[in-house]
DSSP file (Angstrom, degrees, kcal/mol; ACC not computed):
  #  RESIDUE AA STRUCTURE BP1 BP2  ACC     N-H-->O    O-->H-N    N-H-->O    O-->H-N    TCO  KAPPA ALPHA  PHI   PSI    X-CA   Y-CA   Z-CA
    1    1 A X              0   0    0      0, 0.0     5,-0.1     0, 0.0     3,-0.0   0.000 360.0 360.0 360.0 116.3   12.9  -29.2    8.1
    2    2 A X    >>> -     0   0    0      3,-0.1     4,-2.3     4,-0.0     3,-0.8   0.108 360.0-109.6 -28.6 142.8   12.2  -25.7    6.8
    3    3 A X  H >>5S+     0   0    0      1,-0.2     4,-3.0     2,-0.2     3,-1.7   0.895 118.6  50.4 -50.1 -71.6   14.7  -22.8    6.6
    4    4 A X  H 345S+     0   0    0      1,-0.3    -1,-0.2     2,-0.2     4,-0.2   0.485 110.5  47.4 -52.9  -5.8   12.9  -20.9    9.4
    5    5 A X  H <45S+     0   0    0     -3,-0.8     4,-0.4     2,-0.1    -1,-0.3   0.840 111.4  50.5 -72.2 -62.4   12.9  -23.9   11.6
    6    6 A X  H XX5S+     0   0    0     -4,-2.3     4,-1.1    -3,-1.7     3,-0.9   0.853 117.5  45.9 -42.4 -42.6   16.8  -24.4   10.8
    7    7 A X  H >X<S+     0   0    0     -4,-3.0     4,-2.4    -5,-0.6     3,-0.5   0.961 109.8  46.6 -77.2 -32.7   17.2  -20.6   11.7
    8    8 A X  H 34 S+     0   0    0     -5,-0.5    -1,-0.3     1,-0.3    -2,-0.2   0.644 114.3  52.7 -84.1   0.6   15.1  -20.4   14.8
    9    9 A X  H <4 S+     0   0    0     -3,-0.9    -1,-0.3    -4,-0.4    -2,-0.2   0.681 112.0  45.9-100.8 -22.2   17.2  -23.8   16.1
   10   10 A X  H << S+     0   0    0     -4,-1.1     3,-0.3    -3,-0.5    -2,-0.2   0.785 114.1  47.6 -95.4 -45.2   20.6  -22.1   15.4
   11   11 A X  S  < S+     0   0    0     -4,-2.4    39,-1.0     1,-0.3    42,-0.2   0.481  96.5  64.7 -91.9   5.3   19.4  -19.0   17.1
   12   12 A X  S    S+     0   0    0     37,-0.2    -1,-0.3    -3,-0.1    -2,-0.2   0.315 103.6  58.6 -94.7  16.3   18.1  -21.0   20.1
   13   13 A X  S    S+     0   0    0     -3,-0.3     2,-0.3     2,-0.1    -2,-0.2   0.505  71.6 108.2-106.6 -14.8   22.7  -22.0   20.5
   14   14 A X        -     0   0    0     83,-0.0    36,-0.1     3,-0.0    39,-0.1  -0.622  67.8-150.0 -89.1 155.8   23.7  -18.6   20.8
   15   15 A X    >   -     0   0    0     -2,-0.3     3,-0.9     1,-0.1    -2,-0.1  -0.147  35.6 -65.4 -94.1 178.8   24.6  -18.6   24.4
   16   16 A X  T 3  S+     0   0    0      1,-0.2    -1,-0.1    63,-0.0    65,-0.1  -0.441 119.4  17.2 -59.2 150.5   24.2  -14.9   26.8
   17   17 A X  T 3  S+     0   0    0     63,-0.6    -1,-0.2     1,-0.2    66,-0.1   0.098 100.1  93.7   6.5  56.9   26.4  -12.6   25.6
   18   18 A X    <   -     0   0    0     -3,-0.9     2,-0.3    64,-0.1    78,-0.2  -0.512  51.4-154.5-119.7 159.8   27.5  -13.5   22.4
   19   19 A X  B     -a   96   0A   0     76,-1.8    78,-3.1    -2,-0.1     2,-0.2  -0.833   1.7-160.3-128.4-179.9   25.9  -12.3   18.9
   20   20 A X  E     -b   54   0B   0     33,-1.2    35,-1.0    -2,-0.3     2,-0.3  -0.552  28.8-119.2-138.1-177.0   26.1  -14.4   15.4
   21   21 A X  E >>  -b   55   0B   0     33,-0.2     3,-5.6    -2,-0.2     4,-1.3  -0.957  21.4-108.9-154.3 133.3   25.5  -12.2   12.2
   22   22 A X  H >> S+     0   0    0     33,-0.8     4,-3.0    -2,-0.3     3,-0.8   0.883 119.0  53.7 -39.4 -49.4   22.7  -12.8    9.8
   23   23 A X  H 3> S+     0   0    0      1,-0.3     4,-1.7     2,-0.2    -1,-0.3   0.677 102.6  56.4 -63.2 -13.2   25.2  -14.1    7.1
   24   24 A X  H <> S+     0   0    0     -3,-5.6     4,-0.8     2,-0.2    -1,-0.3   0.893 111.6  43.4 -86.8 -33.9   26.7  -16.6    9.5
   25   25 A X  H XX S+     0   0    0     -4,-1.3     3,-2.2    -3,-0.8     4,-1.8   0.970 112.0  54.4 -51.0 -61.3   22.9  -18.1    9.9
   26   26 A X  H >X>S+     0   0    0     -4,-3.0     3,-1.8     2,-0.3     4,-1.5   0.959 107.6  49.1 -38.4 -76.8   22.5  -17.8    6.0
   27   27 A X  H 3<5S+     0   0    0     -4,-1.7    -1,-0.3     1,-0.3    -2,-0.2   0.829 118.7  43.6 -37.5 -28.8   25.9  -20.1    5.3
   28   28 A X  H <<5S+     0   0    0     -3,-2.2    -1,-0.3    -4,-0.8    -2,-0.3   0.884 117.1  39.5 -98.0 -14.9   24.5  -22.6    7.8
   29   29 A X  H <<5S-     0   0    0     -4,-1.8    -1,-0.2    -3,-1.8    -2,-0.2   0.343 109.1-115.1-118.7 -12.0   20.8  -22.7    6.8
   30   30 A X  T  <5S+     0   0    0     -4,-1.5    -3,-0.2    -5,-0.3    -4,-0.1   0.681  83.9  97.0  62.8  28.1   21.6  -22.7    2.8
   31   31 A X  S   <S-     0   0    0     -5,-0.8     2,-0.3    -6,-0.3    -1,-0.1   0.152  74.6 -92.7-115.1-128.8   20.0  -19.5    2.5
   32   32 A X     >  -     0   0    0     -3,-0.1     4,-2.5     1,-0.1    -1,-0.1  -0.881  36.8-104.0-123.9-177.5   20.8  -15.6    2.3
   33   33 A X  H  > S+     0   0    0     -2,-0.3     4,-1.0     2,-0.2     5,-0.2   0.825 115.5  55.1 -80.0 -49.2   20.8  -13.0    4.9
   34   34 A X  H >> S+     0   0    0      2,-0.2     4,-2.5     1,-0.2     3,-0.9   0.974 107.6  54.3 -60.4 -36.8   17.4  -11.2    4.0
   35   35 A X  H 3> S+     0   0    0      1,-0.3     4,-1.0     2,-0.2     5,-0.4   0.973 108.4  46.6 -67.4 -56.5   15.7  -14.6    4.4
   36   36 A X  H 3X S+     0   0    0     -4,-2.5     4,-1.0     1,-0.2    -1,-0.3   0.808 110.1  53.4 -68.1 -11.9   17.2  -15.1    8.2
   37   37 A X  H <X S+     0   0    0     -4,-1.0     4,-3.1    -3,-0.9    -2,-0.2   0.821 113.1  49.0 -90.1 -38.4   16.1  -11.4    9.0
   38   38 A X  H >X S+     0   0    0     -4,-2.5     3,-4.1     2,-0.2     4,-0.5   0.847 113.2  41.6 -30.8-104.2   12.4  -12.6    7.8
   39   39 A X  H 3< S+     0   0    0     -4,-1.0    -1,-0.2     1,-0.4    -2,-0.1   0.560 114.6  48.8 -52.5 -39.1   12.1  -15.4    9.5
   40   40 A X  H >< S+     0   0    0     -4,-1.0     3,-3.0    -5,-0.4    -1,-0.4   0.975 112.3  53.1 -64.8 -35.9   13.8  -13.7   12.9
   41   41 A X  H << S+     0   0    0     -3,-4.1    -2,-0.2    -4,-3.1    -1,-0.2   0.936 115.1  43.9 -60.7 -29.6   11.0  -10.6   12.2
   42   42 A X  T 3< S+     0   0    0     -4,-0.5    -1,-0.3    -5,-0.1    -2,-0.2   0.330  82.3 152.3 -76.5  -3.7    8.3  -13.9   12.1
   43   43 A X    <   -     0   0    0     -3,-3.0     3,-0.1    -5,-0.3    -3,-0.1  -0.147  34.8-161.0 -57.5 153.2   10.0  -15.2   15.1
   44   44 A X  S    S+     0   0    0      1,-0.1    -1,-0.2     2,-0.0    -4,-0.0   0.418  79.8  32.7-102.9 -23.6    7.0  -17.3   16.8
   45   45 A X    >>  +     0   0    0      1,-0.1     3,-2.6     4,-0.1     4,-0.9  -0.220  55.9 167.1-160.7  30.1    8.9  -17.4   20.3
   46   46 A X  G >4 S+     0   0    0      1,-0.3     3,-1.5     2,-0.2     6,-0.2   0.779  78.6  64.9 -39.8 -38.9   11.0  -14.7   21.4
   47   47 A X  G 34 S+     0   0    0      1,-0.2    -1,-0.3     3,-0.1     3,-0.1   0.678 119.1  21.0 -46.3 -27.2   11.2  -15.8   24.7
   48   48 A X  G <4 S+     0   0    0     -3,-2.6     2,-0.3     1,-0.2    -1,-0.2   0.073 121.0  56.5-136.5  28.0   13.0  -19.0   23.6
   49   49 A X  S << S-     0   0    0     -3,-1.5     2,-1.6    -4,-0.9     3,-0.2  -0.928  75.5-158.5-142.9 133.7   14.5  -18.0   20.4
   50   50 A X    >   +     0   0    0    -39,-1.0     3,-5.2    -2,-0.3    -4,-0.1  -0.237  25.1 164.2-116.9  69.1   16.7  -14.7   20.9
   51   51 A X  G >   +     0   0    0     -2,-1.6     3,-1.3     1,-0.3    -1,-0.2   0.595  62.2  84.9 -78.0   6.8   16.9  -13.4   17.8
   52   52 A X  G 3  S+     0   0    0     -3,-0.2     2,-0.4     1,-0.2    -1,-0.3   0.899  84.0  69.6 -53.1 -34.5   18.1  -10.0   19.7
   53   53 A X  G <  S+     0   0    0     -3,-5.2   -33,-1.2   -42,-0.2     2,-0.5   0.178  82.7  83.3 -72.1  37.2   21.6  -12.0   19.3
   54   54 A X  E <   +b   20   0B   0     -3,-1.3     8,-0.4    -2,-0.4     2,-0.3  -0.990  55.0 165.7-132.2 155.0   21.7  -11.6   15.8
   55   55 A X  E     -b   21   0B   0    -35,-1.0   -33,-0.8    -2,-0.5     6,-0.2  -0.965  40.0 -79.7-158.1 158.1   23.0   -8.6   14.4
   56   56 A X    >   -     0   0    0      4,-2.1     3,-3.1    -2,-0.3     4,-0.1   0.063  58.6 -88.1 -72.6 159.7   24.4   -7.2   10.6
   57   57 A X  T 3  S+     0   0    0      1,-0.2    -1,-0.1     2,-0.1   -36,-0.0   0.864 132.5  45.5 -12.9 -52.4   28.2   -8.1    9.2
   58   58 A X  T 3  S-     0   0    0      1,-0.1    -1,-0.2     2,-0.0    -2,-0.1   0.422 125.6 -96.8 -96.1   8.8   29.4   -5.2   10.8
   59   59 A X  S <  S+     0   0    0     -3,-3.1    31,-3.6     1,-0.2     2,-0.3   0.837  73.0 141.9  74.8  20.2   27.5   -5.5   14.6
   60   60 A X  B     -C   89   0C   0     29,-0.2    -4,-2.1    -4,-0.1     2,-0.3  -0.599  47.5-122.6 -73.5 150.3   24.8   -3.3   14.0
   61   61 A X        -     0   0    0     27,-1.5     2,-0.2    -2,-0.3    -6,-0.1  -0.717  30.6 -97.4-100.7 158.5   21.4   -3.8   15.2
   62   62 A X    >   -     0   0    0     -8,-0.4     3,-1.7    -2,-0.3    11,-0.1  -0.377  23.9-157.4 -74.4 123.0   18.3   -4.1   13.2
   63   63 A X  T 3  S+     0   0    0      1,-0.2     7,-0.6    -2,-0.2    -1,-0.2   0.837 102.6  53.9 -57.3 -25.9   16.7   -0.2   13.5
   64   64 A X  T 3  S+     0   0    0      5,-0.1    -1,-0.2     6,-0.1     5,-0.1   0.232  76.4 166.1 -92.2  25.7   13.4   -2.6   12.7
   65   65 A X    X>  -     0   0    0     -3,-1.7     3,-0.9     1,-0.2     4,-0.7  -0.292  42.2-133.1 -53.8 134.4   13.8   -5.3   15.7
   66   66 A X  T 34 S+     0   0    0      1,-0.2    -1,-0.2     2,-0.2   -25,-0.0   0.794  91.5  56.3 -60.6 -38.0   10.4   -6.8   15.3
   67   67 A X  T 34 S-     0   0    0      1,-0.2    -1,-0.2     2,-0.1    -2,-0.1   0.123 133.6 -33.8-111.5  33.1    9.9   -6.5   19.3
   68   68 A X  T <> S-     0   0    0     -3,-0.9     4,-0.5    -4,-0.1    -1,-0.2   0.160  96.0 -87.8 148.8  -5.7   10.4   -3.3   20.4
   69   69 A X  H  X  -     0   0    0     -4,-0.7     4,-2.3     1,-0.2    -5,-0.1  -0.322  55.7 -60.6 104.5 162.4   13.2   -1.5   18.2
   70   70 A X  H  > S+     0   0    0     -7,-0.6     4,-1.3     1,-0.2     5,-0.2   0.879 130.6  60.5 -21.8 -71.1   16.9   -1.1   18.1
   71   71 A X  H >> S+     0   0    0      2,-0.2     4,-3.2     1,-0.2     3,-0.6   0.890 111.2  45.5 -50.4 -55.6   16.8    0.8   21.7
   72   72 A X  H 3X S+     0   0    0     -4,-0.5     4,-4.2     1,-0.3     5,-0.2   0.962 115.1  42.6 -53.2 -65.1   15.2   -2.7   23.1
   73   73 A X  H 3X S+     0   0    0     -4,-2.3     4,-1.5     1,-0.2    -1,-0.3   0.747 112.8  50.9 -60.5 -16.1   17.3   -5.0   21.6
   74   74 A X  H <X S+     0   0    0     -4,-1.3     4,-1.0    -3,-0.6     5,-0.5   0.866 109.9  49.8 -65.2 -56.5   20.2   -3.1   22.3
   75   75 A X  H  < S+     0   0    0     -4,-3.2     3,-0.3    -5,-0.2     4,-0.2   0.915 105.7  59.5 -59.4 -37.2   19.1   -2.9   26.0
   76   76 A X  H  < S+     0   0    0     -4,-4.2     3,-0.3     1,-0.2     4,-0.2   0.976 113.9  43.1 -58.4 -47.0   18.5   -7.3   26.1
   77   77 A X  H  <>S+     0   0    0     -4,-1.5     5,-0.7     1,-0.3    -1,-0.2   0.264 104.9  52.2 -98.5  21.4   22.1   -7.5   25.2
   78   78 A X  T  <5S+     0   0    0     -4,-1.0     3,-0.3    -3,-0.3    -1,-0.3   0.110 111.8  58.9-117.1  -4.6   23.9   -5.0   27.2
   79   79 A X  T   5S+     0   0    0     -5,-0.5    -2,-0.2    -3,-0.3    -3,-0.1   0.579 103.1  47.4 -88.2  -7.5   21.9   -7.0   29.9
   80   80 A X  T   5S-     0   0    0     -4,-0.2   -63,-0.6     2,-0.1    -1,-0.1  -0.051 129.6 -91.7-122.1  49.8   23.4  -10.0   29.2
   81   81 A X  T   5 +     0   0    0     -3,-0.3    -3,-0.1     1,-0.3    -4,-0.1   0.338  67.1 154.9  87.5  -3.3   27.0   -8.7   29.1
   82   82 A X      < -     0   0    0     -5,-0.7     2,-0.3     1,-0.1    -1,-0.3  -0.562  39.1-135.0 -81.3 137.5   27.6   -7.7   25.2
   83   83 A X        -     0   0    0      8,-0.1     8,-0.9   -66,-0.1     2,-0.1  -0.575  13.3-147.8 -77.7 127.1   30.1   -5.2   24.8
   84   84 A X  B     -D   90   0D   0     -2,-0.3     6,-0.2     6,-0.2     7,-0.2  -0.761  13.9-170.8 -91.7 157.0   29.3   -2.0   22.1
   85   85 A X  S    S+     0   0    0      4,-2.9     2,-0.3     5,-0.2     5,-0.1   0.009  83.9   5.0-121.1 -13.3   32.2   -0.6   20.4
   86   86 A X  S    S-     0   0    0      3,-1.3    -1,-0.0     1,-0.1     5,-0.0  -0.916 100.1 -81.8-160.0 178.1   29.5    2.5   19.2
   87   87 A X  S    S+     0   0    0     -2,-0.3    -1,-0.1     1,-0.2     3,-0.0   0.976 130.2  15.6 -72.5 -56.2   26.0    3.1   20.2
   88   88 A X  S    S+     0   0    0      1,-0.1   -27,-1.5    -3,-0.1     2,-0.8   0.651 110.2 100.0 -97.2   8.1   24.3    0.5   17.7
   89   89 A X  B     -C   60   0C   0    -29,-0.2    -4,-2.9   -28,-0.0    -3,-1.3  -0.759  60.0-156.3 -97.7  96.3   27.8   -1.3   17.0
   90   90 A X  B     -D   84   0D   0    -31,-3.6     2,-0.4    -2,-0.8    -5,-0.2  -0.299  28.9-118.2 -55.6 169.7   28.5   -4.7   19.1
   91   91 A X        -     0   0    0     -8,-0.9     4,-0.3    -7,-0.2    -8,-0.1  -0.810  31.5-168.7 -98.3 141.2   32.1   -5.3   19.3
   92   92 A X  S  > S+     0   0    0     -2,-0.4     4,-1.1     1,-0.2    -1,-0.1   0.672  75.3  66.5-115.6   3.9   32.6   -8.3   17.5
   93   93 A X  T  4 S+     0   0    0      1,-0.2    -1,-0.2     2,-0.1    -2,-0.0   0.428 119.1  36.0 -88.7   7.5   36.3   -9.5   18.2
   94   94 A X  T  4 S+     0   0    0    -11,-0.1    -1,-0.2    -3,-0.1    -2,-0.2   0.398 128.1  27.5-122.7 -11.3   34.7   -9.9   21.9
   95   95 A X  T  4 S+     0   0    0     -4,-0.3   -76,-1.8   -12,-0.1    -3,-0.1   0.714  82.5 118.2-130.8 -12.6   31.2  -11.0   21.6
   96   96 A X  B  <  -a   19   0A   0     -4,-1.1     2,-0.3   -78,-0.2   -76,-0.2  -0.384  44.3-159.2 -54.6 128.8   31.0  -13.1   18.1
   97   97 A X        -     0   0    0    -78,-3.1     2,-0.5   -82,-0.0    -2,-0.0  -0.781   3.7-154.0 -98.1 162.3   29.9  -16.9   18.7
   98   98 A X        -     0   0    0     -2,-0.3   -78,-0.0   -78,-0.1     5,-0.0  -0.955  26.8-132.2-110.8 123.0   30.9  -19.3   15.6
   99   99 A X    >   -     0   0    0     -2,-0.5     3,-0.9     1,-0.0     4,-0.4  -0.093  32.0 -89.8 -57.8 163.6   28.4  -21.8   16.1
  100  100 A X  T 3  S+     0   0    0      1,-0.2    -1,-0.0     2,-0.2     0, 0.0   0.683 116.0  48.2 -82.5 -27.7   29.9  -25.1   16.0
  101  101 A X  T 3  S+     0   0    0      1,-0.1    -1,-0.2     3,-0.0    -2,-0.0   0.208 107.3  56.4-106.2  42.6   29.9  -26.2   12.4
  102  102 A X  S <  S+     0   0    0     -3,-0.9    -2,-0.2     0, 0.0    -1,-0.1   0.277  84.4 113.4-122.5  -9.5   31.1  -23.2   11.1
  103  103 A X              0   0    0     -4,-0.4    -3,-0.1     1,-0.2    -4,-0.0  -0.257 360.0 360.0 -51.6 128.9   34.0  -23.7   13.4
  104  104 A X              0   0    0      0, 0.0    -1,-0.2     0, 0.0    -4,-0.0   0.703 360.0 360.0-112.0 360.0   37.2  -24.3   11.5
């Protein structure tokens, strides 16, 4: 299976109104953090891969989301219940999923 295949399967788990963070994709996929932000800008399927729930270390959102900009993705996830802590900053002690084999 390909990274971008691994990534876009990982990102089809995060549930409504939760984020993961590129680097938590990276650790699981064996890759880095620019590679999972590719692959999400290539995403094939927004509609059923939601790579508005991935967002930097610190809960920012990408200023380049491939599918309409910050303001959009920002607007998909404060429609499905993520809390901001700043204007482009998710809160992440409330809205971070740990996928399940990163789970310790």
């Amino acid at each position: 299976m390909s990274v971008f295949s691994k990534v876009y399967r990982l990102v089809q788990n995060i549930p409504k109104g939760k984020v993961v963070t590129y680097g938590q994709i990276a650790r699981l996929t064996g890759t880095n953090p620019r590679v999972v932000g590719y692959a999400l800008h290539r995403n094939p399927d927004p509609k059923n891969i939601p790579c508005h729930r991935v967002v930097d270390k610190n809960g920012r959102l990408a200023l380049n989301y491939a599918f309409g900009g910050w303001r959009e993705q920002k607007r998909k996830l404060l429609s499905e219940g993520v809390k901001f802590k700043t204007g482009m900053g998710v809160d992440l002690n409330l809205c971070l999923f740990i996928p399940r084999r990163q789970r310790g």
